[in-house]
C-alpha positions in Angstrom: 66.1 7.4 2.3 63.4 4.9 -0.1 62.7 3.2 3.5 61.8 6.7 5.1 59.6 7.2 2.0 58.1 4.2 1.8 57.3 4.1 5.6 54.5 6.5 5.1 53.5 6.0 2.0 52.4 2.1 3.3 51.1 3.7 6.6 48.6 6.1 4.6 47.4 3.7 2.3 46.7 1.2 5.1 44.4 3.5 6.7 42.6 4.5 3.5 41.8 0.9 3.0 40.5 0.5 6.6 38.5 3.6 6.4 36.9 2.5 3.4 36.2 -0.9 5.0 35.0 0.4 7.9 32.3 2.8 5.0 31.4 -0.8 3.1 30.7 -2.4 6.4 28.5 0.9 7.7 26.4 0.8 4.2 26.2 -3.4 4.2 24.4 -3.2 7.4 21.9 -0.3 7.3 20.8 -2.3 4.3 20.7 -5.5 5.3 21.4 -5.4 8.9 19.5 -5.5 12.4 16.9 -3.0 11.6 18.0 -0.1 13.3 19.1 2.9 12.4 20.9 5.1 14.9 19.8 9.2 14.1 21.0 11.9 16.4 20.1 9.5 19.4 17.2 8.1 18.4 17.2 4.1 17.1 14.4 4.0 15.1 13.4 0.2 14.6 11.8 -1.0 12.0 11.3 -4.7 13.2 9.3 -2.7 15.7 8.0 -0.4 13.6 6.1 -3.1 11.4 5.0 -4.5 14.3 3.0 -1.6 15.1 1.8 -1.2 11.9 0.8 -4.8 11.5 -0.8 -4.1 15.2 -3.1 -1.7 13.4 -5.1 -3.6 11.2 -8.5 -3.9 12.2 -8.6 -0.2 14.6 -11.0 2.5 13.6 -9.4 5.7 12.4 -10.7 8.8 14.4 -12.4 11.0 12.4 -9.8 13.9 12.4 -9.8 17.1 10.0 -7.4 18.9 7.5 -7.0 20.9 5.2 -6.1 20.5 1.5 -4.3 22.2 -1.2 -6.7 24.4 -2.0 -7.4 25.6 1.8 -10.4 23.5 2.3 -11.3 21.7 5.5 -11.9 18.4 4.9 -12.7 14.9 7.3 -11.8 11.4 7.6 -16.0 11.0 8.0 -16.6 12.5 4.4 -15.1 9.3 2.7 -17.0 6.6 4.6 -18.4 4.4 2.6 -15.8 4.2 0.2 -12.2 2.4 0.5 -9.1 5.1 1.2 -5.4 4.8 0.6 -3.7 6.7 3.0 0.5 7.1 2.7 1.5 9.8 5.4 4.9 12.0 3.0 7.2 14.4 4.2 8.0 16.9 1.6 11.3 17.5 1.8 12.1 14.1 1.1 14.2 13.7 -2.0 14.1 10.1 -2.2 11.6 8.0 -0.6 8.6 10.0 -0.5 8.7 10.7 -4.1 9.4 7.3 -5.2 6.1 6.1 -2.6 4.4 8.6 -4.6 4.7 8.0 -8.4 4.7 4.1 -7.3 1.7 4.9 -5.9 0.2 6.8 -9.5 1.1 3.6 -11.4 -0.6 1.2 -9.3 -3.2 3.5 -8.9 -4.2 3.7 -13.2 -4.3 0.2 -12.9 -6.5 0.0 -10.0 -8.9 2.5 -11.5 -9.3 0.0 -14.8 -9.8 -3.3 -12.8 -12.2 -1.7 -10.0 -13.2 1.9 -11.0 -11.8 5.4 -9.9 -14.8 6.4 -8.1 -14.3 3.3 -5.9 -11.4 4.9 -3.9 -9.9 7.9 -2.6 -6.8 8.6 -2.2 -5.1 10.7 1.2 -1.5 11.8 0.7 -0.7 13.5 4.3 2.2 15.5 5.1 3.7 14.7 8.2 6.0 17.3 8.9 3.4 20.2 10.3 6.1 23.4 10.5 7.1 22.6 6.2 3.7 20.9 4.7 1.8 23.5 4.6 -2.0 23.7 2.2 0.9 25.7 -0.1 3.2 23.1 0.2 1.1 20.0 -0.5 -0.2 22.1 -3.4 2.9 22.4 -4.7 4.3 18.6 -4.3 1.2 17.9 -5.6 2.0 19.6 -9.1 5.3 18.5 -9.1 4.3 14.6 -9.1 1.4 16.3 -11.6 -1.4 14.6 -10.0 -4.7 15.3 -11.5 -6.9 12.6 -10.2 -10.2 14.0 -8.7 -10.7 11.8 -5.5 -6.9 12.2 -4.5 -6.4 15.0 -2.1 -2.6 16.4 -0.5 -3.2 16.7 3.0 -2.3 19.1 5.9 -2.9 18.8 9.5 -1.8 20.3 12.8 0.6 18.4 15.2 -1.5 16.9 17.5 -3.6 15.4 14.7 -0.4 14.1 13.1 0.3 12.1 16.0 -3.3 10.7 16.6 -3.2 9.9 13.0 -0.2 8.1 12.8 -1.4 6.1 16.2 -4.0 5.2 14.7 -2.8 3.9 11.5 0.4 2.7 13.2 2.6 4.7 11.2 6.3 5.4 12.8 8.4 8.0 12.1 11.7 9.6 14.0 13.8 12.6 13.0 17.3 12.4 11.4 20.0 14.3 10.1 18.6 14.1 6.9 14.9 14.3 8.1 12.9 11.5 9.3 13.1 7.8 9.8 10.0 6.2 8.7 8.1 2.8 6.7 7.4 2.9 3.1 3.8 2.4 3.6 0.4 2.5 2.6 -2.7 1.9 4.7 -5.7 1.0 3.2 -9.3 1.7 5.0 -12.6 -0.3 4.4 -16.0 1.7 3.7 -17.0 2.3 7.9 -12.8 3.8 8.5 -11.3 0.9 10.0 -7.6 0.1 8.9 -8.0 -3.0 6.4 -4.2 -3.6 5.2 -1.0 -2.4 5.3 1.3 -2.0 1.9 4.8 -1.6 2.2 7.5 -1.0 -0.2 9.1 2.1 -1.9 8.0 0.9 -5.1 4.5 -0.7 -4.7 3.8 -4.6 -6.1 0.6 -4.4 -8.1 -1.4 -7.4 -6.8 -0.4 -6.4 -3.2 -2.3 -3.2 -3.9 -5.3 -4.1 -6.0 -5.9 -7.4 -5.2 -7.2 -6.2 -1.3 -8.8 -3.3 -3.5 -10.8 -5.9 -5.1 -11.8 -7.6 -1.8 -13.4 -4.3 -0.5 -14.7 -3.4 -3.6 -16.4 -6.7 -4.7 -17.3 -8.0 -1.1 -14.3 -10.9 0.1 -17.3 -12.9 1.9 -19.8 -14.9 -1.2 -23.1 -13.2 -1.8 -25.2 -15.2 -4.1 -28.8 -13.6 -2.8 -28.8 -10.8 -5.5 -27.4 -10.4 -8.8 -25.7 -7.8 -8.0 -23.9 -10.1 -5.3 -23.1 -12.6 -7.8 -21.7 -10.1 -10.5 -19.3 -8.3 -7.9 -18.3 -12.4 -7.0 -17.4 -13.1 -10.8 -15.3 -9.8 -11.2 -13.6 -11.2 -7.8 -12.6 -14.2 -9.1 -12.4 -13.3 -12.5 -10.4 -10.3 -12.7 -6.6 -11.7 -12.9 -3.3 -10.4 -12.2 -1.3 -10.8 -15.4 2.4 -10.6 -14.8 3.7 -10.6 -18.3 1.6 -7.2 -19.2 1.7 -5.7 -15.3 -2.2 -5.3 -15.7 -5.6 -6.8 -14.5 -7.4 -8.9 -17.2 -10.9 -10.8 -17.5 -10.4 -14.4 -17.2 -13.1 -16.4 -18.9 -11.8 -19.7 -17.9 -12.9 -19.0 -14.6 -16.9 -19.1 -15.9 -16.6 -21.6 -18.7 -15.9 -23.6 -15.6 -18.6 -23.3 -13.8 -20.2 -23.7 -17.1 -18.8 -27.2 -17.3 -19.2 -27.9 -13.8 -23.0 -27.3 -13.7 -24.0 -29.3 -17.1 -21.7 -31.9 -15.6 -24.2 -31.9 -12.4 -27.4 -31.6 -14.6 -26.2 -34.4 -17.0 -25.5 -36.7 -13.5 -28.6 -35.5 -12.1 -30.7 -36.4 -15.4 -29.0 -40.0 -15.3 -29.9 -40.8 -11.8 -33.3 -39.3 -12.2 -34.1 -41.9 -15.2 -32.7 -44.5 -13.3 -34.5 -43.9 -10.2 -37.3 -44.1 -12.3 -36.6 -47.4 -14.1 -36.5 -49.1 -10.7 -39.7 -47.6 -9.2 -41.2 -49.2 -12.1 -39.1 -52.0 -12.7 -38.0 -51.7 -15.5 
């Protein structure tokens, strides 16, 4: 009788323990596995799928239309000459999307301190056309309470969507549980063209402002004007400070040059004087 007992007793927990392996070994690899993910018969890769968006950089955005919160048609065009962060939601996301989101709201105050608000706007785009609707945006707007002026919740038609997401190189691929798709942020120079691609569900400060700052400021030296030669000292001066999380001036940075150029004129003085001393031989 105990060995008729015990027969099944074994045989039950024994396949307990190898279902819940079998769970462990499921969850260790979507983490850190091959970069797939396998959803009602679609593999969406996201090796591949950062390709593509790293394939993007440089390509002009098409100047496409939607319509925002408040029912107003808005285009890509209107924003030209200013730097746009685009992040394409969905919102019936309950995890990622929102997390992009109020990642996206920190980095964003301390962008606006180091660079200025009115020096970028801000496009969050829903992607899924039959739920993100103008109501819809409007309300996931308000629930993340967003109140900054230049950063509009998006709506669009399919076949916008898609050209959109072309364009920027953003992938995304239905799933059980919605859609497959990169934590990412593109960012657009002044004339529309995709600039650089942000990834993360939480966003790393400098890998969000510190591109900011090239756009803003000018990443190629301009020393013909002095407006050209302020925007290159907030370029190189403004500096990343881990220990408070936030942009600071660095006055080393001038003192520096400071140095540097009394350096120059005290070498320059010398050799003049002694140039003279031998053209009169002295």
């Amino acid at each position: 009788m105990p060995g008729l007992f015990f027969r099944p007793f074994w045989a039950i927990l024994a396949v307990l323990w190898f279902s819940g392996a079998l769970t462990v070994l499921s969850a260790s690899a979507q983490e850190h596995g091959t970069g797939h993910t396998e959803t009602a018969g679609l593999v969406f890769n996201r090796d591949a799928a950062l390709e593509i968006s790293q394939g993007a950089i440089g390509r002009p955005v098409g100047d496409y239309q939607f319509t925002d919160s408040d029912g107003k048609i808005v285009s890509l065009s209107d924003f030209h000459g200013t730097p746009v962060a685009i992040n394409l939601i969905y919102t019936s996301c309950s995890h990622t999307c929102p997390m992009i989101v109020e990642s996206l709201k920190s980095v964003v105050k301390i962008s606006d301190r180091t660079i200025g608000a009115e020096n970028l706007v801000i496009l969050t785009i829903g992607f899924d056309t039959q739920v993100d609707t103008p109501r819809q945006m409007n309300a996931y707007k308000s629930s993340h309470n967003v109140s900054r002026d230049n950063w509009l919740f998006l709506s669009a038609d399919e076949a916008t969507i898609v050209k959109l997401s072309r364009d920027l190189g953003f992938q995304f691929e239905s799933s059980p549980y919605g859609f497959d798709h990169l934590a990412q942020v593109t960012l657009l120079d002044r004339s529309g063209k995709v600039y650089y691609q942000i990834y993360g569900q939480t966003l790393p400060t400098p890998n969000f402002v510190e591109p900011l700052k090239r756009l803003v400021f000018g990443a190629a030296a301009n020393f013909s004007s002095l407006n050209g030669i302020l925007n290159q000292v907030q370029l190189f001066c403004t500096i990343y400070n881990p220990n408070t999380g936030r942009y600071q001036f660095d006055y080393s940075f001038i003192f520096t040059i400071i140095i540097g150029l009394l350096c120059l004129s005290l070498v320059a003085i010398f050799l003049v004087r002694e140039f003279r001393k031998l053209r009169h031989g002295i």
